[in-house]
LONUSE-988897 format. One line per field, with one value per residue: x, y, z of N, C-alpha, C in turn. Coordinates in nm, 2 decimals, padded with zeros to 4 digits, always signed. Example, Ala and Ser with C-alpha at 12.3 -4.5 7.8 and 13.67 -1.06 7.14 Angstrom:
# residues 2
npx = c(+01.32_+01.28)
npy = c(-00.57_-00.22)
npz = c(+00.78_+00.71)
capx = c(+01.23_+01.37)
capy = c(-00.45_-00.11)
capz = c(+00.78_+00.71)
cpx = c(+01.32_+01.29)
cpy = c(-00.33_+00.00)
cpz = c(+00.78_+00.79)
This chain:
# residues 279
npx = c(+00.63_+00.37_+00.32_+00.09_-00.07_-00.01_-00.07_-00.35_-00.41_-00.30_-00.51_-00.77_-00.70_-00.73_-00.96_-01.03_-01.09_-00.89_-00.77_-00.72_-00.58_-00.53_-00.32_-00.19_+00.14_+00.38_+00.16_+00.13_+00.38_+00.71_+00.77_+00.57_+00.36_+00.52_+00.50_+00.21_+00.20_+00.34_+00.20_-00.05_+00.05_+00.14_-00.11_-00.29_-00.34_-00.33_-00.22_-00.13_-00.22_-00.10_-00.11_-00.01_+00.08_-00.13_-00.20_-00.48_-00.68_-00.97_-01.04_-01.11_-01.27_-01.33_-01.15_-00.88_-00.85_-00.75_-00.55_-00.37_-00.27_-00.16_+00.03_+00.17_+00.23_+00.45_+00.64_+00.65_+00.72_+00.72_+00.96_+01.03_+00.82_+00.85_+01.11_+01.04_+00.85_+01.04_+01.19_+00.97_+00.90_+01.12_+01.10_+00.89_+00.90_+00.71_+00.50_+00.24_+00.22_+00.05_+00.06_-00.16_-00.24_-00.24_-00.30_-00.15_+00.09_+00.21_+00.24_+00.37_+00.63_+00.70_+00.57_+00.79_+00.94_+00.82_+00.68_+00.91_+01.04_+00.86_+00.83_+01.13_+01.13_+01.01_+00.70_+00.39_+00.17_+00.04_-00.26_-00.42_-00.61_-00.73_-00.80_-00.97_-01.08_-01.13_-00.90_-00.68_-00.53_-00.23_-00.13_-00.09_+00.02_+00.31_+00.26_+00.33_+00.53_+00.77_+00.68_+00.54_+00.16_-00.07_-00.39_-00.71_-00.99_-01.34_-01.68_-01.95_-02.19_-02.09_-02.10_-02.11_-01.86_-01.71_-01.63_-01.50_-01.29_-01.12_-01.10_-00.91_-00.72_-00.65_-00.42_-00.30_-00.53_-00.86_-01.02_-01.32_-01.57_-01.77_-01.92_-02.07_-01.92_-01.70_-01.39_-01.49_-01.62_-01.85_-02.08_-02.38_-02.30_-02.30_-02.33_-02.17_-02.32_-02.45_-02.45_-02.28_-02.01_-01.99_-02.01_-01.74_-01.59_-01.57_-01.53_-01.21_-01.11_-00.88_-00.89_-01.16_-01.15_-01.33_-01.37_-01.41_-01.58_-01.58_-01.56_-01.61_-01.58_-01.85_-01.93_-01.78_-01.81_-02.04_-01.96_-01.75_-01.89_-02.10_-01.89_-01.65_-01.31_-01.17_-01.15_-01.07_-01.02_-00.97_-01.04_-01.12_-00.90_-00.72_-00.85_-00.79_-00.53_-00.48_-00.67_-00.45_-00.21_-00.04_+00.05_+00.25_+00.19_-00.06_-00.15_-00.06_-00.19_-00.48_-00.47_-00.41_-00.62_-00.83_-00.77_-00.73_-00.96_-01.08_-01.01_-01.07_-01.33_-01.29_-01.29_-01.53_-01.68_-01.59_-01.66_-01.95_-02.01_-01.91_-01.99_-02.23_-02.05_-01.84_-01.51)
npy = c(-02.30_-02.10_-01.73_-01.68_-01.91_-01.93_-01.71_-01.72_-01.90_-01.80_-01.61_-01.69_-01.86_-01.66_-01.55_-01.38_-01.21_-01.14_-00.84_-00.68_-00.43_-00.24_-00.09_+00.17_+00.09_+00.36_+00.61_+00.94_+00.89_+00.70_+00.76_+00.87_+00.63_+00.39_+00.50_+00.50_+00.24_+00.12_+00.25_+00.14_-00.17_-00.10_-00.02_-00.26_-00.36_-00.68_-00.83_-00.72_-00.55_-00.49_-00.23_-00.24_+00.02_+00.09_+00.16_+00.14_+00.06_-00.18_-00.30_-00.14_+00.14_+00.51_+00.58_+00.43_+00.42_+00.69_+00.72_+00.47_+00.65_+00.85_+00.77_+00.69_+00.91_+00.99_+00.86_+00.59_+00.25_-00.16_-00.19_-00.02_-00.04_-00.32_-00.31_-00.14_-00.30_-00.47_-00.34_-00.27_-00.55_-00.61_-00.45_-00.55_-00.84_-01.09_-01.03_-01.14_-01.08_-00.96_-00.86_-00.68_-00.72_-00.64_-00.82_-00.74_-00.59_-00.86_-01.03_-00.91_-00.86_-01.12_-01.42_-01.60_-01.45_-01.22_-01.37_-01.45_-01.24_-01.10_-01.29_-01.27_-01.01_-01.07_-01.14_-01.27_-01.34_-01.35_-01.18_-01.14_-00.93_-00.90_-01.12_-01.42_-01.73_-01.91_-01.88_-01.90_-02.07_-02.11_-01.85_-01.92_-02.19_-02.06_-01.93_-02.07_-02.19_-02.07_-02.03_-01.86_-01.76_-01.81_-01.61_-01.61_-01.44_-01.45_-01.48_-01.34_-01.50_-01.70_-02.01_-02.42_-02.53_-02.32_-02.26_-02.46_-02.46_-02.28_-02.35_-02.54_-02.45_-02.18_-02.05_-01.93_-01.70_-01.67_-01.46_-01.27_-01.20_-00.93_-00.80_-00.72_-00.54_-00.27_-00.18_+00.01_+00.22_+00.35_+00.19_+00.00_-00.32_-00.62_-00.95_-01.20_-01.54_-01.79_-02.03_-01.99_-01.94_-02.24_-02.38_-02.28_-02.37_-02.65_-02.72_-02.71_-02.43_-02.16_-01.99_-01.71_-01.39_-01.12_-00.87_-00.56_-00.28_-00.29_-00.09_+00.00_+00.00_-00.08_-00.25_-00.48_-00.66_-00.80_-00.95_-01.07_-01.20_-01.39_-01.53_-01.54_-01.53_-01.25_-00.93_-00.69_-00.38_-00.15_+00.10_+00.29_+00.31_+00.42_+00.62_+00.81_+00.85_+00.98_+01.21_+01.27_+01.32_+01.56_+01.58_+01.39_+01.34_+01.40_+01.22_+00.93_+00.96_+00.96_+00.70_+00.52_+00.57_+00.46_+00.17_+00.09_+00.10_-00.07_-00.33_-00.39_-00.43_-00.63_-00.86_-00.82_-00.89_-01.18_-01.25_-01.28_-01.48_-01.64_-02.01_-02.06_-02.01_-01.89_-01.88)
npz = c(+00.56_+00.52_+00.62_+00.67_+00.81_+01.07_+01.11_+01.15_+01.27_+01.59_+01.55_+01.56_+01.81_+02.00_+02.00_+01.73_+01.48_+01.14_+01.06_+00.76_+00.64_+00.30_+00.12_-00.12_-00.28_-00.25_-00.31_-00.19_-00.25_-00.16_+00.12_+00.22_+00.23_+00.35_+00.61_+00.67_+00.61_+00.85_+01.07_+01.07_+01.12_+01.37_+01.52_+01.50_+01.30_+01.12_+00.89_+00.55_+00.29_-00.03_-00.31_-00.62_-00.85_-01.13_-01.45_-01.51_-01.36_-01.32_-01.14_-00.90_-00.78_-00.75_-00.54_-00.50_-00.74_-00.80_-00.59_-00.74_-00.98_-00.82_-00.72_-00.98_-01.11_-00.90_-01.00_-00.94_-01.00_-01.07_-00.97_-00.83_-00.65_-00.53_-00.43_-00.19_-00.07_+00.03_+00.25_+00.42_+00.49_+00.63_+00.88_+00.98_+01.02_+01.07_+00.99_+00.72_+00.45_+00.13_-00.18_-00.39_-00.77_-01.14_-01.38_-01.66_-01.55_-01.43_-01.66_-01.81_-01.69_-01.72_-01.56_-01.42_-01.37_-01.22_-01.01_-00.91_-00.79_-00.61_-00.45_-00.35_-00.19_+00.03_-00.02_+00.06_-00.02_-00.35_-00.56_-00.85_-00.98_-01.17_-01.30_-01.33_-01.16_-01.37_-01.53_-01.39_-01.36_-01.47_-01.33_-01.07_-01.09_-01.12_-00.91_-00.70_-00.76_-00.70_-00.43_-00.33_-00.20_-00.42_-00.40_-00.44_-00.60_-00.49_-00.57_-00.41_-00.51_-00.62_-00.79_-00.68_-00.87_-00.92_-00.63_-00.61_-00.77_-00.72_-00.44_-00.51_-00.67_-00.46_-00.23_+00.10_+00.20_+00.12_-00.10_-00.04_-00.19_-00.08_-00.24_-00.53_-00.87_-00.82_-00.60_-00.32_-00.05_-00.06_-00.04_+00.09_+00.27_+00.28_+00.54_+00.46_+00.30_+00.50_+00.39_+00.18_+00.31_+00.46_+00.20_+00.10_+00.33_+00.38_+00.10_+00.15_+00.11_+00.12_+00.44_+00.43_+00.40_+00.38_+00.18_-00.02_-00.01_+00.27_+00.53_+00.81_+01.15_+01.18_+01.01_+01.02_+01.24_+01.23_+01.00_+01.06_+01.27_+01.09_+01.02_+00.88_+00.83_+00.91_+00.76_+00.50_+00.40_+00.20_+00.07_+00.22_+00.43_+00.17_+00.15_+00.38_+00.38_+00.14_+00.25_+00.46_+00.39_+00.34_+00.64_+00.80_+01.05_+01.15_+00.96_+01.08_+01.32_+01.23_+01.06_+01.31_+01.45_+01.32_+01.25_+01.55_+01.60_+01.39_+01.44_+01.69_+01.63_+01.53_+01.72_+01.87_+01.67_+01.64_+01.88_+01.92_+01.71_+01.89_+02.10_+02.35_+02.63_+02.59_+02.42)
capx = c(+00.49_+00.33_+00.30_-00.11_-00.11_+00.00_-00.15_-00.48_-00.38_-00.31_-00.61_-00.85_-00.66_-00.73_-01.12_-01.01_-01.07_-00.81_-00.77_-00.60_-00.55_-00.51_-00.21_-00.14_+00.25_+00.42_+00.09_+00.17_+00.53_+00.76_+00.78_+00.37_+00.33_+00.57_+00.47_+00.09_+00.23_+00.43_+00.09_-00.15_+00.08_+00.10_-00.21_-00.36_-00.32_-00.26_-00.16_-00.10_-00.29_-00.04_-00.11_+00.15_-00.03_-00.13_-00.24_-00.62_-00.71_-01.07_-01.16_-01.08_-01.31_-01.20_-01.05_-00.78_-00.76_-00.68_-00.41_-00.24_-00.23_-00.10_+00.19_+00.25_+00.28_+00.51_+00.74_+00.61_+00.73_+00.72_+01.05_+01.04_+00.76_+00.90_+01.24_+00.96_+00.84_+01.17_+01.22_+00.83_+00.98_+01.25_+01.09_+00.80_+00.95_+00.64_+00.32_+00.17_+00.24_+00.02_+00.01_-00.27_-00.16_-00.36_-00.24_-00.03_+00.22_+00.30_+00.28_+00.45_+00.77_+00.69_+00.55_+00.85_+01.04_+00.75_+00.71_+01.05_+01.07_+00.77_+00.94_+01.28_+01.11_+00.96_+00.57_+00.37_+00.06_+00.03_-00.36_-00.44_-00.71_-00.82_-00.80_-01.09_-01.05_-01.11_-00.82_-00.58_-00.40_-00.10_-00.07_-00.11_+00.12_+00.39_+00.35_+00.37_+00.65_+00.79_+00.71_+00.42_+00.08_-00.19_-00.50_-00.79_-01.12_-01.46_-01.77_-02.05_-02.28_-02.03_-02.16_-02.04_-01.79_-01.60_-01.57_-01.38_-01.18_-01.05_-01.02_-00.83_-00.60_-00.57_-00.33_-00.30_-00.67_-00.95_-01.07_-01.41_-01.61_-01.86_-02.07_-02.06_-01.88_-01.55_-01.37_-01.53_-01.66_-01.99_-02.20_-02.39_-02.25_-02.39_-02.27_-02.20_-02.47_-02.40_-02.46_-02.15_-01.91_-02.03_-01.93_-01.61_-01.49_-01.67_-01.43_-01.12_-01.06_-00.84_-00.93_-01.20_-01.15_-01.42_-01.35_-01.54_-01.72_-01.53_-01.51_-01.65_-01.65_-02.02_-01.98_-01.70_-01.89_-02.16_-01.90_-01.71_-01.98_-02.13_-01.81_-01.55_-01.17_-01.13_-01.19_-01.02_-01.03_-00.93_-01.12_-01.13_-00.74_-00.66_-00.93_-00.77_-00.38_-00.54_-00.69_-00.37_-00.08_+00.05_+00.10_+00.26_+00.13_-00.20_-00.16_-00.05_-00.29_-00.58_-00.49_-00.41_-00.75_-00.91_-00.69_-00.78_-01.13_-01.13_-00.88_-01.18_-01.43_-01.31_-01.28_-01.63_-01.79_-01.57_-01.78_-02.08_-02.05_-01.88_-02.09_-02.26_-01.95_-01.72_-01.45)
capy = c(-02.26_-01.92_-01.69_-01.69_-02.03_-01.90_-01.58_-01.75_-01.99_-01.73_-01.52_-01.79_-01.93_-01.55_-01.52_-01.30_-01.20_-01.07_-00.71_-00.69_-00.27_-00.24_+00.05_+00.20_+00.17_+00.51_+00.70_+00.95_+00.92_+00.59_+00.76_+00.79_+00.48_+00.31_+00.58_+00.47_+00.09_+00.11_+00.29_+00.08_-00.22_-00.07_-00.02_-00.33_-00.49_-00.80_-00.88_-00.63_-00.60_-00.38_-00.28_-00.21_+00.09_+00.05_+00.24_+00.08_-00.10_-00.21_-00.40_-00.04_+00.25_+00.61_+00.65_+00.36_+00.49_+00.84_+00.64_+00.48_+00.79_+00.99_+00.69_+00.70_+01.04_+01.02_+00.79_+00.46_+00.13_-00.21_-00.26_+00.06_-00.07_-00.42_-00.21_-00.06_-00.40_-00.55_-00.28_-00.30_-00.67_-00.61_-00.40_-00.61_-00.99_-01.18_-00.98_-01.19_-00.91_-00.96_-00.83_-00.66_-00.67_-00.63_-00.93_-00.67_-00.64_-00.97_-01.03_-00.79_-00.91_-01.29_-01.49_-01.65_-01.36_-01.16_-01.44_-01.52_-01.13_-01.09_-01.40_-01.24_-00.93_-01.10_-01.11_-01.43_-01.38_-01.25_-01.20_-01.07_-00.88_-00.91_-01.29_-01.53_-01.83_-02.01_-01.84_-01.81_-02.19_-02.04_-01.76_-02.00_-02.27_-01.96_-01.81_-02.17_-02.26_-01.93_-02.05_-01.72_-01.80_-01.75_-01.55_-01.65_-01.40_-01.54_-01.38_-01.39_-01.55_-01.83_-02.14_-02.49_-02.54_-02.19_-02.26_-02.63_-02.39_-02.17_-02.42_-02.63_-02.35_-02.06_-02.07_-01.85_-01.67_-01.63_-01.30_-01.28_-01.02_-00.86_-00.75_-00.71_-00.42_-00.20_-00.14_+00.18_+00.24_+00.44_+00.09_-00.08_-00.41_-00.75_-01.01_-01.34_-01.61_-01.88_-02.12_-01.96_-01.98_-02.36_-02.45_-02.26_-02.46_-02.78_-02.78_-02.69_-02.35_-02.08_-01.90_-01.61_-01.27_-01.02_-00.68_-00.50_-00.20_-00.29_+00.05_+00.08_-00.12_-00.17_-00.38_-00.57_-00.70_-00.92_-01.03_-01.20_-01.30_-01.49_-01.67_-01.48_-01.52_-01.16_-00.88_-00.64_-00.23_-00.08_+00.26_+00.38_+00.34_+00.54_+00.83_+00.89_+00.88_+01.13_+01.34_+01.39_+01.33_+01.69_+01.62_+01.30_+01.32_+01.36_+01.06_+00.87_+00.94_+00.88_+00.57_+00.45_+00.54_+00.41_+00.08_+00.04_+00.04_-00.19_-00.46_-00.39_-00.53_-00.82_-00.92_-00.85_-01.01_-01.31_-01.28_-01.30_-01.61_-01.82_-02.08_-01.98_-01.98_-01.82_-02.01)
capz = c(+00.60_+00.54_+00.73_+00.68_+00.90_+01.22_+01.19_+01.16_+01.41_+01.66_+01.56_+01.62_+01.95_+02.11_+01.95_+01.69_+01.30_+01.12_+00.99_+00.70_+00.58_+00.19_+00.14_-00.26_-00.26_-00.30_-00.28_-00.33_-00.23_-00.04_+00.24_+00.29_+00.24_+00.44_+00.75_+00.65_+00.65_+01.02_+01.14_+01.07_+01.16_+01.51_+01.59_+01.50_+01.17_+01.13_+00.79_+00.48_+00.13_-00.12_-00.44_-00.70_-00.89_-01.24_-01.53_-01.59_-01.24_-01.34_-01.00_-00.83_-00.77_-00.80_-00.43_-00.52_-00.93_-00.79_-00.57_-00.82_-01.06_-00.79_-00.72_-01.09_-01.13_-00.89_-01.08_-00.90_-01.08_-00.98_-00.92_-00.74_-00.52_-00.46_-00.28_-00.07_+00.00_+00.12_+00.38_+00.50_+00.53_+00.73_+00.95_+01.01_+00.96_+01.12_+00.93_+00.60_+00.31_+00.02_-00.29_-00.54_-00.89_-01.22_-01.52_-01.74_-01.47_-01.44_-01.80_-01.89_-01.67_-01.69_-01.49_-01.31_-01.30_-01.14_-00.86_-00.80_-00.79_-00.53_-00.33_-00.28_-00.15_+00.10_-00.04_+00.12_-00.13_-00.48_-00.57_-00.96_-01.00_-01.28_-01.35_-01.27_-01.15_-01.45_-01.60_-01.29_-01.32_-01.45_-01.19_-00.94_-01.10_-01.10_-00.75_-00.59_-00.78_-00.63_-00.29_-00.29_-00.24_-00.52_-00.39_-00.58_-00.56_-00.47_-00.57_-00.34_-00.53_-00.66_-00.84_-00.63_-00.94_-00.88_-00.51_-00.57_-00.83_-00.60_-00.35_-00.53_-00.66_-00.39_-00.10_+00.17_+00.19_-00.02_-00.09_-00.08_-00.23_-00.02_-00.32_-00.71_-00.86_-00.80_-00.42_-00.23_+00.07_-00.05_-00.05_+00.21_+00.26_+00.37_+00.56_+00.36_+00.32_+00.56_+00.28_+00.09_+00.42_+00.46_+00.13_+00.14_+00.43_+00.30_-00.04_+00.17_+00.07_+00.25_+00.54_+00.38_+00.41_+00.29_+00.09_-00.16_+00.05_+00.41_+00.60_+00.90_+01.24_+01.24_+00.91_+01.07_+01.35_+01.12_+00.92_+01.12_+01.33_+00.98_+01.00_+00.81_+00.93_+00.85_+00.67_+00.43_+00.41_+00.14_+00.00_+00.36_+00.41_+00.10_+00.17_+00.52_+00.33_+00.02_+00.30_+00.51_+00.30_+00.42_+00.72_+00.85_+01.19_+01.11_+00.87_+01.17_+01.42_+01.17_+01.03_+01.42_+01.54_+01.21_+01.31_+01.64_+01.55_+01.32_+01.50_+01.84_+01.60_+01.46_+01.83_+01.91_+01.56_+01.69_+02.03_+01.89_+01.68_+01.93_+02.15_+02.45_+02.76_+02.51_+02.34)
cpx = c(+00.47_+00.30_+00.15_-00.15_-00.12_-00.10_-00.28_-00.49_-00.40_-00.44_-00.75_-00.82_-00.74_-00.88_-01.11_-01.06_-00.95_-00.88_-00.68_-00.63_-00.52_-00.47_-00.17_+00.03_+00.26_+00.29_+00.08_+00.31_+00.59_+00.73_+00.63_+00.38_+00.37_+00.55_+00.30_+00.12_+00.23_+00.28_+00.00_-00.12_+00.07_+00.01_-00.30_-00.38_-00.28_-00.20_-00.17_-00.17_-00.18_-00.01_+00.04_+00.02_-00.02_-00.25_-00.42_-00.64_-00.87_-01.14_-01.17_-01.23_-01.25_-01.15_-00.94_-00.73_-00.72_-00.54_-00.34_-00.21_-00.18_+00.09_+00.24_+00.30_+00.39_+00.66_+00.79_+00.64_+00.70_+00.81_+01.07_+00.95_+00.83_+01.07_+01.16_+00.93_+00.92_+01.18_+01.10_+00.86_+01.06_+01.21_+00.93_+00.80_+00.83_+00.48_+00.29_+00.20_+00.17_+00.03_-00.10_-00.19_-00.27_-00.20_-00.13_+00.08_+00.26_+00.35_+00.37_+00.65_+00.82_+00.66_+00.63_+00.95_+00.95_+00.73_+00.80_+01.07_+01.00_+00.87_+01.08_+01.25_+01.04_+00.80_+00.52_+00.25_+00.09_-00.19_-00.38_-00.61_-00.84_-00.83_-00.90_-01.00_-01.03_-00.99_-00.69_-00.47_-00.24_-00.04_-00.05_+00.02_+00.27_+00.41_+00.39_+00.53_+00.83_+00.80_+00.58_+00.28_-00.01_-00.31_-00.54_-00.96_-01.24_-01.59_-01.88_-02.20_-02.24_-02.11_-02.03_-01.94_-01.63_-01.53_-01.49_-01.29_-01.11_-01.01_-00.94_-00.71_-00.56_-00.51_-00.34_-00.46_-00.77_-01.04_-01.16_-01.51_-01.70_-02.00_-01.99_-01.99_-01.73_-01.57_-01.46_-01.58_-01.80_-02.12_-02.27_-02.36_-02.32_-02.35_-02.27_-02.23_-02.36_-02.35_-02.33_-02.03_-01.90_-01.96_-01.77_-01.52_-01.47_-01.57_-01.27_-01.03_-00.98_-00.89_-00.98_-01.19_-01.26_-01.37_-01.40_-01.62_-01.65_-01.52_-01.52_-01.67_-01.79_-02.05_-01.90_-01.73_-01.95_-02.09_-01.83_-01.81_-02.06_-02.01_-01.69_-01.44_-01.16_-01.21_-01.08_-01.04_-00.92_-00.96_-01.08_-01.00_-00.69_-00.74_-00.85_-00.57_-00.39_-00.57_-00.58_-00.23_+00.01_+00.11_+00.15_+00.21_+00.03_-00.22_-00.18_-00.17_-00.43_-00.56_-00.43_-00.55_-00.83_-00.90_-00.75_-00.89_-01.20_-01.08_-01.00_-01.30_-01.45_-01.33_-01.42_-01.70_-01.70_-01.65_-01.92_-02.11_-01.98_-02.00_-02.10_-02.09_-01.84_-01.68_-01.29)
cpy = c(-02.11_-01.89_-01.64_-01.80_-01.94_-01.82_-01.59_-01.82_-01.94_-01.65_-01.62_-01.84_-01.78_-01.49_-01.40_-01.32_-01.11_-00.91_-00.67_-00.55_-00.31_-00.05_+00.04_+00.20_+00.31_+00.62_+00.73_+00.96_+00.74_+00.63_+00.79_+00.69_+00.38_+00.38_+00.54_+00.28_+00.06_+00.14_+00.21_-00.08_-00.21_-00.06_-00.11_-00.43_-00.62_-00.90_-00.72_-00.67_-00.52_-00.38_-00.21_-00.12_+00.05_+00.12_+00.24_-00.04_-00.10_-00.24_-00.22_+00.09_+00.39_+00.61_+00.57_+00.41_+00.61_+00.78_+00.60_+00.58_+00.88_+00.88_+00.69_+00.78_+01.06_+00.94_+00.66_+00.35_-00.01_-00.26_-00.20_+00.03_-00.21_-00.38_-00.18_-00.20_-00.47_-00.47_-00.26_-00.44_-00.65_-00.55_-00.47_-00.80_-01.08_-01.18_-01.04_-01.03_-01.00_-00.89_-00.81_-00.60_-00.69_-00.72_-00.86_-00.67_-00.81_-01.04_-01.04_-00.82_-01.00_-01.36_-01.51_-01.58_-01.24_-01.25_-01.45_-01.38_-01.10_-01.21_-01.34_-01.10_-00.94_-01.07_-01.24_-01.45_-01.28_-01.25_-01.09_-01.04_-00.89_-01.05_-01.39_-01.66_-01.93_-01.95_-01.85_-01.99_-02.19_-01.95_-01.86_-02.11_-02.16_-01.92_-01.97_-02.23_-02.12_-01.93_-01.90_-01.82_-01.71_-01.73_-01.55_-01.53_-01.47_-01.45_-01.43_-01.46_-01.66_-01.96_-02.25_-02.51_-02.41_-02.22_-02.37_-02.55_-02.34_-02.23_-02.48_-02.52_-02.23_-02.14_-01.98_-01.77_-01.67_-01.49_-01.36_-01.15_-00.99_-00.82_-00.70_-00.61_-00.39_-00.21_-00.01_+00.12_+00.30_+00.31_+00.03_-00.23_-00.54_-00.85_-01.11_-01.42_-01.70_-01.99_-02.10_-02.04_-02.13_-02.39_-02.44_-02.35_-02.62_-02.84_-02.75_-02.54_-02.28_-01.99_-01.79_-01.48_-01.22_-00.89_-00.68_-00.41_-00.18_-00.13_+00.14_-00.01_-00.21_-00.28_-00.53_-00.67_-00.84_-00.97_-01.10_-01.25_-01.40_-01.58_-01.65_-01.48_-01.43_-01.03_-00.78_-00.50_-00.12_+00.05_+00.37_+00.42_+00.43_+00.63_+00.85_+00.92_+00.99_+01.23_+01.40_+01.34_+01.41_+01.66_+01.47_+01.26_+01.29_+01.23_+00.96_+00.83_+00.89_+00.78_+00.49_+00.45_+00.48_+00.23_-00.01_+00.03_-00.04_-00.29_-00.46_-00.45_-00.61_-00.91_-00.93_-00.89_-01.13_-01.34_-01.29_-01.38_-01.68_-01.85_-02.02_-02.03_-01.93_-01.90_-01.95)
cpz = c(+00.57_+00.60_+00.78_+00.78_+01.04_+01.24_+01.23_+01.26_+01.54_+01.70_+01.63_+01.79_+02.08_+02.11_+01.85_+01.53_+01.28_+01.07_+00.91_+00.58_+00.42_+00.17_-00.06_-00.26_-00.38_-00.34_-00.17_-00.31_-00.15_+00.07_+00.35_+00.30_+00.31_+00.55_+00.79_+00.70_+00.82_+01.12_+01.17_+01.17_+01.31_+01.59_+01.57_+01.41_+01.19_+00.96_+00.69_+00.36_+00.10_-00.25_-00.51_-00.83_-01.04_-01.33_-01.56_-01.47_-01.23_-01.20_-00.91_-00.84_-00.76_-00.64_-00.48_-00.66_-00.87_-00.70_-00.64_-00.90_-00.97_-00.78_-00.86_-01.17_-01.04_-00.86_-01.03_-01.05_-01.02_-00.91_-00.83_-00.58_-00.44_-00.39_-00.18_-00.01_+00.10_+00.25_+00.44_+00.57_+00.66_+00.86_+01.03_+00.98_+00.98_+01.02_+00.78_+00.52_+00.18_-00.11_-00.39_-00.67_-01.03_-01.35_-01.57_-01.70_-01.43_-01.58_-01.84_-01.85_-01.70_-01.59_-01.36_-01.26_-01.21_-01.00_-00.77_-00.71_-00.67_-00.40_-00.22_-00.25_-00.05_+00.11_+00.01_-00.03_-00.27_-00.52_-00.72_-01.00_-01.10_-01.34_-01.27_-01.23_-01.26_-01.56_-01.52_-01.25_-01.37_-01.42_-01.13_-00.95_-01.04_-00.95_-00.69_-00.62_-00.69_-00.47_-00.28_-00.31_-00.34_-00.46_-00.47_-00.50_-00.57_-00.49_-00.41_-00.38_-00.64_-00.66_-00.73_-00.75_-00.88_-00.73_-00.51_-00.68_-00.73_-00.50_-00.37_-00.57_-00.56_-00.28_-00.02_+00.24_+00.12_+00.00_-00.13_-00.11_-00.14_-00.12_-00.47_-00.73_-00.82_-00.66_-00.43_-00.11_+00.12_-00.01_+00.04_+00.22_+00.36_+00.39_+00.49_+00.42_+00.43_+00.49_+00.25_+00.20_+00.42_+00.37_+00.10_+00.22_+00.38_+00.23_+00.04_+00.12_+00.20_+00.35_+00.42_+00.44_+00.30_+00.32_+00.01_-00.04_+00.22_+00.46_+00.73_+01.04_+01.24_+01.13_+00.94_+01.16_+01.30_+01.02_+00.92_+01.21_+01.23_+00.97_+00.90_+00.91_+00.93_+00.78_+00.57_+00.35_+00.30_+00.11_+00.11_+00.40_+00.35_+00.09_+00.31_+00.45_+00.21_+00.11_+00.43_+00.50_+00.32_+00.57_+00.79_+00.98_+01.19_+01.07_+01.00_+01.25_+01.39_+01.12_+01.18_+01.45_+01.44_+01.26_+01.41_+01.64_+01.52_+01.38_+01.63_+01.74_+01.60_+01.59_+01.89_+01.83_+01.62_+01.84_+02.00_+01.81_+01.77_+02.04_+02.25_+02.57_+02.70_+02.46_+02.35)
């Protein structure tokens, strides 16, 4: 079983959405990153995005492209990040660890030696960025054979065809976009339609998470109160690890109180869609 059931299980049992941080490995170093990881975990996360950096990451905006170019400058691979994974692993056995990866890299290794590879470093999802759904049946065939689940992205203004794709091939969650375009944080963001959520469930897809734009409690609130398991913060994450990279403490303390912020949301957008005597 993956470790996305329970967590959702639990998160639901307590009135909760997830909050699931999106971390650059090795920007711009391991030992950020895994100090940036431990942090976040601690004060509230409940699952992990992590990308594996890469030369030409299209879905990305510049806070995450300046992320990986500083991890690749500073002689980031992916074999080097999947070491980082295993001891994020080890030191966190219970927390869902995702993966963002862009086609080339897996490519480029193979398929079932990039899954098996992701597997035995203890990854639960793999999610490729760059690959549509109607392209993504042999990722998907590969991570399941792998025992990883295949994260499939959802646009927000998904045709019913796309959504019985995706439901039929992802596992674990489904990333949902928030809104058109690259990650950041500069955009205003809107909760998704009800309609969309509906059919989501409808076709049997995985628990939705929304990213694309995530960054601020007050967007967190209306997005799980529309009915989102989740949500997903990336841009904001790697501006607060770019702006205190120097100093690990710092780092700390801001991505704890960033953390706690966001993890007190999702609790009160789950209070405000459940039925009137609570739930």
């Amino acid at each position: 079983m993956s470790r996305y059931e329970p967590m959702f299980a639990a998160l639901s049992a307590r009135g909760e959405g997830a909050f699931v941080p999106f971390v650059m490995l090795e920007d711009p170093d391991a030992a950020t990153s895994r100090r940036a990881v431990d942090a976040l975990v601690s004060h509230g996360a409940d699952a992990l995005e992590l990308g594996i950096p890469f030369s030409d990451p299209v879905a990305d905006g510049p806070v995450i492209q300046r992320a990986a170019a500083r991890a690749l400058a500073g002689g980031a691979t992916p074999r080097s990040c999947l070491r980082l994974v295993s001891g994020i692993r080890r030191q966190h056995p219970d927390v869902p660890i995702g993966l963002l990866v862009y086609a080339n890299l897996v490519i480029q290794q193979g398929l079932r030696q990039f899954y098996e590879a992701a597997a035995q470093a203890g990854v639960d999802s793999v999610l490729v960025a760059d690959v549509p759904s109607s392209e993504a049946a042999p990722f998907a065939a590969a991570a399941e054979a792998a025992g990883v689940d295949p994260v499939l992205l959802l646009p927000a203004d998904a045709l019913r065809e796309t959504i019985r794709r995706v439901a039929r091939l992802g596992r674990g969650y489904t990333y949902l976009l928030a809104r058109a375009g690259v990650t950041g944080a500069e955009t205003r963001v809107r909760p998704p339609a009800a309609t969309l959520l509906s059919e989501v469930e409808r076709e049997g897809a995985a628990p939705p998470l929304v990213g694309f734009g995530i960054s601020t409690p007050e967007q967190v609130g209306p997005v799980i109160a529309a009915g989102a398991a989740g949500v997903i913060a990336g841009s904001a994450v790697v501006a607060i690890i770019e702006k205190h990279a120097g100093s690990h403490e710092a780092l700390e303390l801001a991505l704890g109180e960033f953390a706690r912020k966001m993890k007190a949301a999702t609790r009160e957008g789950s209070a405000l869609s459940a039925p009137a005597g609570g739930r």
